[in-house]
C-alpha positions in Angstrom: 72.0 106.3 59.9 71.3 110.1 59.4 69.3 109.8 62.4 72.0 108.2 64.8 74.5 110.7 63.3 72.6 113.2 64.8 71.7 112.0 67.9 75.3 111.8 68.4 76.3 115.0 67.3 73.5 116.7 70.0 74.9 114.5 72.9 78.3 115.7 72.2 77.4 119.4 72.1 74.9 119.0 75.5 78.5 117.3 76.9 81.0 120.2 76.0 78.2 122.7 77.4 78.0 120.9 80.5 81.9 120.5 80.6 82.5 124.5 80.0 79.7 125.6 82.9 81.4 123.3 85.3 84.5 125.0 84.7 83.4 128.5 84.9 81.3 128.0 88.0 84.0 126.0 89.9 85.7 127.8 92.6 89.6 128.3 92.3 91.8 127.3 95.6 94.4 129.6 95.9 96.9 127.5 94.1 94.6 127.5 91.0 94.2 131.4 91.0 94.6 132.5 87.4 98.2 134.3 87.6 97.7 137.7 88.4 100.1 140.6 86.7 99.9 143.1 89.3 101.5 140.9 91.8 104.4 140.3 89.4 107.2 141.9 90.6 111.1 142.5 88.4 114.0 142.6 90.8 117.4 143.3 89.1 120.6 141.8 91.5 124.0 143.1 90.6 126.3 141.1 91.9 130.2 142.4 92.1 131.6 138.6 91.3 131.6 136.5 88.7 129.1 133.7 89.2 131.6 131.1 90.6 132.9 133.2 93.5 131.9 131.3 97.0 130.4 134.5 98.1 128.3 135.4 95.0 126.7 131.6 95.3 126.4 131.3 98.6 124.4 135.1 98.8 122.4 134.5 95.6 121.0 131.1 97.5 119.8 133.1 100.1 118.2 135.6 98.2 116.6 133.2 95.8 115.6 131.1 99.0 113.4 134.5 100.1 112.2 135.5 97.2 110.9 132.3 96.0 109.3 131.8 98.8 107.4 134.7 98.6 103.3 134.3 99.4 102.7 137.6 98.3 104.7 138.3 94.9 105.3 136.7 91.8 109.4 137.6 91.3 110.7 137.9 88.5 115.0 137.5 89.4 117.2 139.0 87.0 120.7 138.5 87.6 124.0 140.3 86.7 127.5 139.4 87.6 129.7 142.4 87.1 133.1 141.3 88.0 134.5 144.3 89.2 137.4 142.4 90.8 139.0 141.1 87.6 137.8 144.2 85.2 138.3 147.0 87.3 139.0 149.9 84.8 136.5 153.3 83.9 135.9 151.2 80.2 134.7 148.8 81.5 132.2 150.3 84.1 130.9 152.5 81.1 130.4 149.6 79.2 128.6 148.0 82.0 126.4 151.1 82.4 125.7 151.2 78.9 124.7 147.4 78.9 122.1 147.5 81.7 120.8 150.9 80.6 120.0 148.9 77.1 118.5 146.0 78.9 116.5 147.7 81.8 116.1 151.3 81.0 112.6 151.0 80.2 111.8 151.5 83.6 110.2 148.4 84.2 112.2 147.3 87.2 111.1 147.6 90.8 114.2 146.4 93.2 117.6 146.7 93.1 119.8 144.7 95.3 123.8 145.0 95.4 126.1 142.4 96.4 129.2 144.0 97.8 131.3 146.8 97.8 131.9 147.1 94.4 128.3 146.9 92.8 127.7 149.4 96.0 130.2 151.6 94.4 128.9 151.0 90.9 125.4 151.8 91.9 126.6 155.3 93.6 128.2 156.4 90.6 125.5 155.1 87.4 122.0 154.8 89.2 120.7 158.1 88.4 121.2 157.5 84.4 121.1 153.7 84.5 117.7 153.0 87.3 116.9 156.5 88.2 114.3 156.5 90.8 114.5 152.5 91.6 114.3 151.8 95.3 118.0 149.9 96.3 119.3 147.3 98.8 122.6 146.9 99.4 124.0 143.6 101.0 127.2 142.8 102.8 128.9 146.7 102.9 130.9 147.2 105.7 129.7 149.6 108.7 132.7 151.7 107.4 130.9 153.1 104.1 127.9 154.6 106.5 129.0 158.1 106.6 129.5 158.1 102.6 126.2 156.8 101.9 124.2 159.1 104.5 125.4 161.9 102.2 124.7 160.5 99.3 122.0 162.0 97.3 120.7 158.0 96.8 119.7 157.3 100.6 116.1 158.5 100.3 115.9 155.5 98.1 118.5 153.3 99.6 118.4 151.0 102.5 120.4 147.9 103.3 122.3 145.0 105.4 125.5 145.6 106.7 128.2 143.0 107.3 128.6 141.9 111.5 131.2 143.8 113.0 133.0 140.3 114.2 136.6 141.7 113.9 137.2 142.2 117.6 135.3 138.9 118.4 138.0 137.2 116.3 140.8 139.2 117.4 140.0 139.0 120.9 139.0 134.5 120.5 143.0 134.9 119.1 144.1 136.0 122.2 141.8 134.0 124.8 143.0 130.5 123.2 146.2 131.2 122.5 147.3 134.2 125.1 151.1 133.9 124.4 150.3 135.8 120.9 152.2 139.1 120.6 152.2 139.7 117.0 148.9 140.0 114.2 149.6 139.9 110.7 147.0 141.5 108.7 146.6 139.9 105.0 144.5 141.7 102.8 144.8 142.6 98.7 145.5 145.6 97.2 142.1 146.5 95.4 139.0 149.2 97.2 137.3 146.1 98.5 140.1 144.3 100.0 141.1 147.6 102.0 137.2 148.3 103.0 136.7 145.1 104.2 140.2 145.0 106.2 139.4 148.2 108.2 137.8 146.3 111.0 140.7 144.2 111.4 142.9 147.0 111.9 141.2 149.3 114.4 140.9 146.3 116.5 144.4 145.6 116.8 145.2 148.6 116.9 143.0 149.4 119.9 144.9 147.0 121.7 148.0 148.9 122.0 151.2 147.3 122.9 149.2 144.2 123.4 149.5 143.2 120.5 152.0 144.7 117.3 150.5 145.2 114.1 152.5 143.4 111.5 151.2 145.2 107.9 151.2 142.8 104.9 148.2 144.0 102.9 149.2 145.2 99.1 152.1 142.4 98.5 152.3 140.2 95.4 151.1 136.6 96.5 154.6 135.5 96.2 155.7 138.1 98.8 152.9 137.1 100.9 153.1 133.3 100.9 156.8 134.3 102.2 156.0 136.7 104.5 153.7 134.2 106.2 156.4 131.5 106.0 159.0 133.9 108.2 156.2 135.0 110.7 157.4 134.4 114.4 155.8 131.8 116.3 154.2 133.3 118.8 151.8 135.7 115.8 148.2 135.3 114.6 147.5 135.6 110.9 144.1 137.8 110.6 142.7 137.3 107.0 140.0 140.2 105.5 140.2 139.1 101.8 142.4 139.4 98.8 140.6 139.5 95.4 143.5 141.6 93.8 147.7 141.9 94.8 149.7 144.7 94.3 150.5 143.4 90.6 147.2 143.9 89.7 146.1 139.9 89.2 142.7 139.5 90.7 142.4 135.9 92.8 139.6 134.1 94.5 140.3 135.3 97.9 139.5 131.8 99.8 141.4 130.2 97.0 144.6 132.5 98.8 143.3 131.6 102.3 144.1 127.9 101.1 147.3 128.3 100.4 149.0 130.7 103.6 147.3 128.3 105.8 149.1 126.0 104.3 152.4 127.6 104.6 152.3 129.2 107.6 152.9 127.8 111.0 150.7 130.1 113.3 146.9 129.9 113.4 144.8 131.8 110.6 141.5 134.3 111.6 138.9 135.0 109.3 136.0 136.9 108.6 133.8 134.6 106.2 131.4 131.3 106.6 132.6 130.4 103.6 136.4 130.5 105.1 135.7 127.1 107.0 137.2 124.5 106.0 140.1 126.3 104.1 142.6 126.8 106.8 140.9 129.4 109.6 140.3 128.6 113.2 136.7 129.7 113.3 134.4 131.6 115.6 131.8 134.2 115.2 131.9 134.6 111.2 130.0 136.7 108.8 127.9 134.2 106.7 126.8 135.6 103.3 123.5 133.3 102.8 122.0 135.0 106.0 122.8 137.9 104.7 121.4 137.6 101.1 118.5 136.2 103.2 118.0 139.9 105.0 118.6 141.4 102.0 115.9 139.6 100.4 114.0 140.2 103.6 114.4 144.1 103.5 113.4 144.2 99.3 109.8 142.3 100.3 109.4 145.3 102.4 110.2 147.5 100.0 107.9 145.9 97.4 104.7 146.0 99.7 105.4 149.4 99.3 107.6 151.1 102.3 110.0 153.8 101.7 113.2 152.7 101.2 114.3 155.5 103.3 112.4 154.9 106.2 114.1 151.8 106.8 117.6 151.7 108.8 120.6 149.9 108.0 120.1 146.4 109.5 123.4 146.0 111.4 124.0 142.2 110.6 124.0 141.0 114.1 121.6 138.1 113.0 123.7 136.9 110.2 127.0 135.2 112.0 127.2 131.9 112.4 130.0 130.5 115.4 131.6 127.9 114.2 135.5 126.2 114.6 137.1 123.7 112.5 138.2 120.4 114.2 141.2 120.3 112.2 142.9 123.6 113.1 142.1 122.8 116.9 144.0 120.1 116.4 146.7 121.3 114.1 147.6 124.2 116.8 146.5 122.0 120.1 143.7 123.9 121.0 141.1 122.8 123.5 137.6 123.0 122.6 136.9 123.1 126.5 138.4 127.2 125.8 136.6 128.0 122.8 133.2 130.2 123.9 129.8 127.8 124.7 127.7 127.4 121.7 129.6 127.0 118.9 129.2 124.2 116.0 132.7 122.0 115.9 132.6 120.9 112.3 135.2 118.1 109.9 135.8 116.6 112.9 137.0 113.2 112.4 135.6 110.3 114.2 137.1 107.6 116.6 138.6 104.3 115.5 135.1 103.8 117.5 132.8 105.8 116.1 134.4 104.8 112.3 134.0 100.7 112.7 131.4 100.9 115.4 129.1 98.8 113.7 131.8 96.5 112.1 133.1 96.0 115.7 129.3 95.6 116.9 129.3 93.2 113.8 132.1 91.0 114.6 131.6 90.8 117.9 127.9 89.4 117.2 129.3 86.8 114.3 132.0 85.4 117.1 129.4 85.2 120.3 126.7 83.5 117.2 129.3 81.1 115.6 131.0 80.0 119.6 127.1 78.9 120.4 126.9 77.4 116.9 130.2 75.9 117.7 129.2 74.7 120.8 125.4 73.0 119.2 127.7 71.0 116.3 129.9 69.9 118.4 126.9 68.3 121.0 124.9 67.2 117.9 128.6 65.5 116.3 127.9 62.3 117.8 124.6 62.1 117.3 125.2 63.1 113.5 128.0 60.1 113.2 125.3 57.8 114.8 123.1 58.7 112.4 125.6 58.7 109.6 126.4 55.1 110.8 122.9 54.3 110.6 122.5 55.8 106.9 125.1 53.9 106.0 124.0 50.7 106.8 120.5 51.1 105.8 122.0 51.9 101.9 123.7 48.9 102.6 120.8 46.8 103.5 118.6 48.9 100.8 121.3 48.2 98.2 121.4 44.3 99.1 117.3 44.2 99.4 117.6 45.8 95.7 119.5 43.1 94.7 117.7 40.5 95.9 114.9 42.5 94.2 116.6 42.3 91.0 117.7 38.4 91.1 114.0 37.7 92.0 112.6 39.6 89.2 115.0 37.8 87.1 114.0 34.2 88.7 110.4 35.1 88.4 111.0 36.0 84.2 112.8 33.1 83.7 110.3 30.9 85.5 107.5 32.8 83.1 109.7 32.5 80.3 109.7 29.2 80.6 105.9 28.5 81.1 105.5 30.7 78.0 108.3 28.5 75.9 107.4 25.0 77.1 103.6 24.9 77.9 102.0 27.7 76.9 103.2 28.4 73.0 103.8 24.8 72.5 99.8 24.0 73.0 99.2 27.0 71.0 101.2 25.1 67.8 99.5 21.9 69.1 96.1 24.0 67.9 97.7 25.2 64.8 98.4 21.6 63.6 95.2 20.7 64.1 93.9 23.6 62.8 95.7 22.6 59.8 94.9 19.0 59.9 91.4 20.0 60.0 91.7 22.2 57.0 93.2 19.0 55.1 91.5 16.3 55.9 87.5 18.6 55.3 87.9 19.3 51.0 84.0 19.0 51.3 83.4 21.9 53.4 82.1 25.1 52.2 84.8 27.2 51.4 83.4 30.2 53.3 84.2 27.7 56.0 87.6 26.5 55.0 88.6 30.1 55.2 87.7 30.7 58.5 89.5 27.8 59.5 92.7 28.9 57.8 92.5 32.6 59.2 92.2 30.8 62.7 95.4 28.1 61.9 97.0 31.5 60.7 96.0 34.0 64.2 97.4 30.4 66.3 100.7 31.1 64.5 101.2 34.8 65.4 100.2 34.3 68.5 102.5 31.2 68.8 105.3 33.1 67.7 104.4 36.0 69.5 104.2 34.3 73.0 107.5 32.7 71.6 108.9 36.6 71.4 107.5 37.6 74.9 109.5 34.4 76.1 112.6 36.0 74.9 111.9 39.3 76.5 110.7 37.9 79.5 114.5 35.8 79.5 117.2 36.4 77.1 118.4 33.3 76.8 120.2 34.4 73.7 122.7 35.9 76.2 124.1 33.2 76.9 123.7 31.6 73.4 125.2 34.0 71.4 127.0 36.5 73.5 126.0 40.3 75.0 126.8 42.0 71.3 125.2 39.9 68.8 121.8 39.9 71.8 122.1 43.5 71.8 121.7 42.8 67.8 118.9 41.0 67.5 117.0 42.8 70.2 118.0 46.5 67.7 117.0 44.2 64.3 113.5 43.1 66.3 112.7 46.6 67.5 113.4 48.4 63.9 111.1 45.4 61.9 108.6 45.9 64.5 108.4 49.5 65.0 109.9 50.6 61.9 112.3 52.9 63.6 116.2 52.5 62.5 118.7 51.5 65.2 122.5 52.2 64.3 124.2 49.7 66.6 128.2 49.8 67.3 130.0 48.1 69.6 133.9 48.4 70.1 136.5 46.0 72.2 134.1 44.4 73.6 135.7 41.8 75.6 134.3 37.7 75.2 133.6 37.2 78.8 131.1 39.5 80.6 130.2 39.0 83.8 126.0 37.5 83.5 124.7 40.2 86.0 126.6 43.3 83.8 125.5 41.7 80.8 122.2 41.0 81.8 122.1 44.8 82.9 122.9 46.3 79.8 120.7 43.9 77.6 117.7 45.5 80.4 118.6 49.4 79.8 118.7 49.3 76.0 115.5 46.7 76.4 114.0 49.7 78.8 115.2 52.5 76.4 113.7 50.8 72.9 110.2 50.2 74.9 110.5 53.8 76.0 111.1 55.2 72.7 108.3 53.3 71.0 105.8 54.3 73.4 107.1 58.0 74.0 109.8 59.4 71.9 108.3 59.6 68.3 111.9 59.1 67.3 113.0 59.5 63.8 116.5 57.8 64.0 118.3 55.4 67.7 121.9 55.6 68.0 123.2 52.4 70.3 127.5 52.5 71.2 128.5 50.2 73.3 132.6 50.3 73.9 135.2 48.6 76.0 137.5 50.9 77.8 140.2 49.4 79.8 138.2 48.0 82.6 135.1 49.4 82.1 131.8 49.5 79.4 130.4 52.5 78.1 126.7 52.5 77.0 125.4 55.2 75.0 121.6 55.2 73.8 120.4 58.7 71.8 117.7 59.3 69.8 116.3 61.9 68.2 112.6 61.9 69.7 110.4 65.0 71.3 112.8 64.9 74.7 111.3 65.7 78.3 112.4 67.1 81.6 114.3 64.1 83.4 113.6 66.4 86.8 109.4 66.0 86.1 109.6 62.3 85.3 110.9 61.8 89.4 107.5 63.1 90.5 105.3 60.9 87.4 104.5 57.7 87.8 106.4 54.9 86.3 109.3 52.4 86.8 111.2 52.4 83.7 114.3 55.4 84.6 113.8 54.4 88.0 114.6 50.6 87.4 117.2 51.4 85.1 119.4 53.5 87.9 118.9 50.6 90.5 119.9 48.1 88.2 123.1 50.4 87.1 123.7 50.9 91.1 123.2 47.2 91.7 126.6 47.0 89.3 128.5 49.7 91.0 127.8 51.7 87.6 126.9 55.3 86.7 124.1 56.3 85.1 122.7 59.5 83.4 120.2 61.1 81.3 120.0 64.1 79.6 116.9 65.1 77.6 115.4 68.6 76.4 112.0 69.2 75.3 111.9 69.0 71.6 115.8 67.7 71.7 115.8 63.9 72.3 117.2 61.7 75.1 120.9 61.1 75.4 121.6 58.3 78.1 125.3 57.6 79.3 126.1 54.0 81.4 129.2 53.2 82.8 129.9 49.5 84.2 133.3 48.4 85.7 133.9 45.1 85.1 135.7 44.6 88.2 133.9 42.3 91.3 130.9 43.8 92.5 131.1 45.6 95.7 128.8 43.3 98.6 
C-alpha cells in the first residue's frame, strides 16, 4: 500500500511539472497578452448635463463607442455630469471644483474631454488648480467661442470639435420650401448656453435683410413663449437653438420645450439638433452629438499616442451633420419631398394601407384563389363521394345482415352441439357410470386395491358427466327460456362464483316478463363473455352485475375490480371476445362500451331498446 501511495504521489508531481512548462513556454495570441499597465490610459469626461439629457447620452455613446474600441489603449472612462444648467450659481461651481480636485488631483489623469459650453466654461475657469497641465478636448462649442479660447492661456493644451455651422443651411431650406415666409422667430432660453448656441441663428437672419424680419423671443418665461408662438403670423418660420433655462430662472430639457411649441404653433419649426427629430422640427442638415462625441473621442486617441494638444486645430464639424426630415412635418405643412435637397433620410414615415397589410392582402388573396380550386375539386368529386357513400351504406347493410346470419348460425350450430352433448354424449358417459357401479357391486371378491380403482373411475365418469352436462348449458341456455333472462343471469353469477370462487353481486331492476329471445339471448352472451374474461384475465377480487329496465330500453352494467387494460391495445391483439360482444350489441341496435385502466378494473355499459329490430 505504502508503495502504490507513492507511485501515485510521483505521477502527480511529474503531471503538475509538465502542466506548468506547457504553460510557460506556450506562446500568447494577442488576445491572451498578460494586461499590460503602461497602455492603461484614465480619461476624465465632464459632461455639462445631468445623465438623462438626450444630448449627454447620445455624446457619451459616441465617445464610449471610440474609446472602447480602442486597439491601442486600455481606457479607463471616468465620468462626471456637472449640471450646470439646473445649478448654475459660483457655490456650486466651487463645490464642484473642490469635488474633482479631491477625487483626481493626484495627477493621475491623462485626457480631459468637455461636453458643451458650460463644462467648456468650467474648465477655463478651474483647470489650472483642479488638472493643471492635463491635455483637454472640448466637444460641441460653437465656432463663436474661437476667439476667447485662442487667448486663453489653456490652448497650448487645448484642442477640440466644434459644432457644424448648419444655421444658414436651415434658415435658407426655410425659405426654399416654403418661399412665402417673411417672418423668423428666434426661440432660445435665457441662460450662457442658450444665447451661445443661438448666435448662428441670428447672424443668418439677420444677413438676410428685409428678406426676412427678425421676430426676437429668446429670454421669455415658457408661458410667454408657448403664447408668443400661438399668435405668430402665418406666413413665419419658428428657428429653435435651445432652451435649458427661461427668464424665471427654471432650467428645462430643451427638446422637452421643442415638444410642446410644435405643438402649439401653426408654422413650421427649424432646429439645430439630431436629437430634435421626431419632436416637432422639419429637418435638414442637423448637428448630431454622437458624431461629435465620436471626433471627440477621435482627437483624445491622438492626444494619447502622444501629439500636442496644441498642434492640433479645431476640427470644424463639417463631418458630424446628419440630413434628415421628418415625414410627419412634410405632411403636417404640405411640403413636397420632390423640394427638399437630394440625399436626405425621410424618417417616421407611415406606410400605405399597401405597404401595412401587404402580406394580409397577399394572404387573402392566396386563401380565396386555393379554397375557389378546392371549391371547384369537392364539388367534381361530390358525386363521386355520394356514390361511394351509397355504396358504404349498403355494404354496412349487407355486413350488418351477413353478421346476423353469423350470429343465428353460431347459435344453430351451439344448440345443435348442445344437444349432442345433452342427449348422446353425457347420457353414454352415465350409461359407464352405472356400470361402473354395477361392477363395483356385483365383484365383493375383488381385491380392494381393485375395487378402488373402480370407484375413482365410476366417480371421474360422474364429473365428467356433469361436466359435459355444464358445457351443454353454455353451449345453449336453455334455461332462458325455462326460467326467464333474470333468474339465467342468476344461475350463470351462482356457477361462476362456486367455480371460480370469485363473488358476483347481481341486481336486476323492472325488468319486464317478456324479452324479446334475440336481446335476451344477447345479454345472457356479454355477461357469459365478461365472467370467462374475468376468470382468465382480470384477477378480480369482487364482479358487480346491474341489469335495469328503463322505459323502453335495458341497461347492462358489468364492473369488476381486476388489473384493467388499455381497450385501444386489445383492437390490435388477437381474440374475439370484445369484438363478438360489440357485433352482437350492433346486431340489437344497442350501444356498447368499455372502459378500463391499467391497474383500475373494467367497467362495461350495454344499452338494448326493446323496440323491433331495425332490418
Amino acid at each position: 500500500m505504502e508503495r502504490l501511495t507513492g507511485i501515485m504521489f510521483l505521477f502527480y508531481r511529474i503531471l503538475l511539472i509538465g502542466l506548468f512548462s506547457l504553460l510557460c513556454i506556450s506562446p500568447l495570441s494577442a488576445a491572451e497578452q498578460p494586461f499590460d499597465s503602461k497602455l492603461t490610459k484614465r480619461v476624465v469626461v465632464l459632461y455639462s448635463g445631468p445623465p438623462d439629457f438626450p444630448a449627454t447620452e447620445m455624446t457619451e455613446k459616441g465617445i464610449r463607442e471610440v474609446f472602447f474600441g480602442n486597439p491601442t489603449f486600455h481606457i479607463q472612462l471616468f465620468s462626471e455630469y456637472l449640471d450646470l444648467s439646473r445649478f448654475r450659481d459660483l457655490h456650486h461651481r466651487t463645490a464642484l471644483s473642490d469635488l474633482l480636485r479631491h477625487r483626481y488631483g493626484d495627477g493621475g489623469i491623462d485626457l480631459l474631454i468637455s461636453v458643451d459650453v458650460p463644462a467648456a466654461f468650467f474648465l477655463l475657469e478651474n483647470a489650472e488648480k483642479v488638472f493643471p497641465g492635463t491635455p483637454i478636448v472640448m466637444c460641441s462649442i460653437p465656432k463663436s467661442l474661437e476667439e476667447r479660447l485662442d487667448v486663453s492661456p489653456m490652448r497650448a493644451r487645448t484642442t477640440g470639435v466644434f459644432e457644424p455651422m448648419n444655421a444658414r443651411d436651415l434658415v435658407d431650406l426655410a425659405l426654399n420650401i416654403k418661399p412665402a415666409t417673411k417672418f423668423a422667430a428666434l426661440v432660445c432660453g435665457a441662460f450662457e448656453n442658450d444665447r451661445v448656441r443661438a448666435v448662428g441663428f441670428r447672424k443668418a437672419i439677420e444677413s438676410l435683410g428685409d428678406r426676412l424680419e427678425l421676430i426676437d423671443l429668446s429670454g421669455l418665461t415658457l408661458e410667454e413663449l408657448i403664447e408668443s408662438t400661438k399668435k405668430l403670423p402665418r406666413d413665419s418660420a419658428i428657428f429653435y437653438s435651445t432652451f435649458f433655462v427661461d427668464s424665471m430662472g427654471r432650467s428645462f430639457i430643451p427638446r422637452d420645450v421643442l415638444k410642446i411649441i410644435s405643438d402649439a404653433a401653426d408654422v413650421p419649426v427649424f432646429g439645430l439638433y439630431e436629437m430634435y427629430l421626431g419632436y416637432g422640427i422639419i429637418g435638414g442638415r442637423l448637428a448630431s452629438m454622437k458624431l461629435q462625441g465620436k471626433k471627440a473621442a477621435e482627437l483624445g486617441a491622438r492626444v494619447l499616442e502622444g501629439i500636442s494638444p496644441a498642434s492640433i486645430p479645431f476640427h470644424e464639424g463639417e463631418d458630424t451633420t446628419v440630413l434628415a426630415y421628418d415625414w410627419r412635418q412634410l405632411k403636417r405643412f404640405k411640403i413636397s419631398e420632390s423640394d427638399l435637397p437630394p440625399g436626405g433620410t425621410i424618417l417616421y414615415r407611415q406606410p400605405t394601407l399597401w405597404e401595412l397589410y401587404k402580406s394580409y392582402i397577399i394572404g387573402a388573396v392566396s386563401l380565396i384563389v386555393l379554397e375557389s380550386i378546392l371549391i371547384i375539386a369537392l364539388v367534381i368529386n361530390l358525386q363521386k363521394r355520394k356514390r361511394a357513400e351509397i355504396a358504404l351504406l349498403g355494404s354496412r347493410e349487407e355486413l350488418k345482415i351477413l353478421a346476423g346470419r353469423l350470429i343465428s348460425s353460431q347459435e344453430e350450430e351451439l344448440s345443435r352441439l348442445s344437444r349432442e352433448f345433452h342427449d348422446d354424449l353425457a347420457q353414454r358417459l352415465a350409461a359407464v357410470a352405472i356400470e361402473s357401479g354395477t361392477l363395483e357391486l356385483q365383484s365383493p371378491h375383488i381385491e380392494a386395491t381393485v375395487l378402488q380403482k373402480i370407484g375413482h373411475i365410476k366417480e371421474q365418469l360422474i364429473s365428467l358427466s356433469e361436466d359435459v352436462h355444464a358445457i351443454s348449458r353454455e353451449l345453449h341456455p336453455s334455461i332462458l327460456k325455462d326460467l326467464g333472462l333474470v333468474r339465467a343471469i342468476s344461475s350463470q353469477c351462482m356457477s361462476f362464483s362456486d367455480r371460480e370462487n370469485i363473488p358476483v353481486d347481481f341486481d336486476s331492476q323492472d325488468i319486464p316478463e317478456t324479452i324479446p329471445r334475440d336481446i335476451a339471448l344477447t345479454i345472457y352472451r356479454i355477461i357469459q363473455e365478461s365472467l370467462r374474461n374475468i376468470a382468465k384475465h382480470s384477477r378480480a377480487q369482487q364482479v358487480e352485475i346491474s341489469l335495469k329496465g328503463l322505459g323502453d330500453k335495458i341497461l347492462l352494467n358489468i364492473k369488476d375490480d381486476g388489473m384493467g387494460f388499455v381497450p385501444r391495445c386489445v383492437r390490435h391483439t388477437p381474440g374475439i371476445g370484445l369484438a363478438s360482444m360489440r357485433e352482437r350489441v350492433q346486431f340489437v341496435n344497442g350501444d356498447f362500451d368499455i372502459r378500463s385502466e391499467p391497474g383500475k378494473g373494467t367497467d362495461i355499459k350495454v344499452s338494448v331498446p326493446l323496440g323491433k329490430k331495425k332490418e
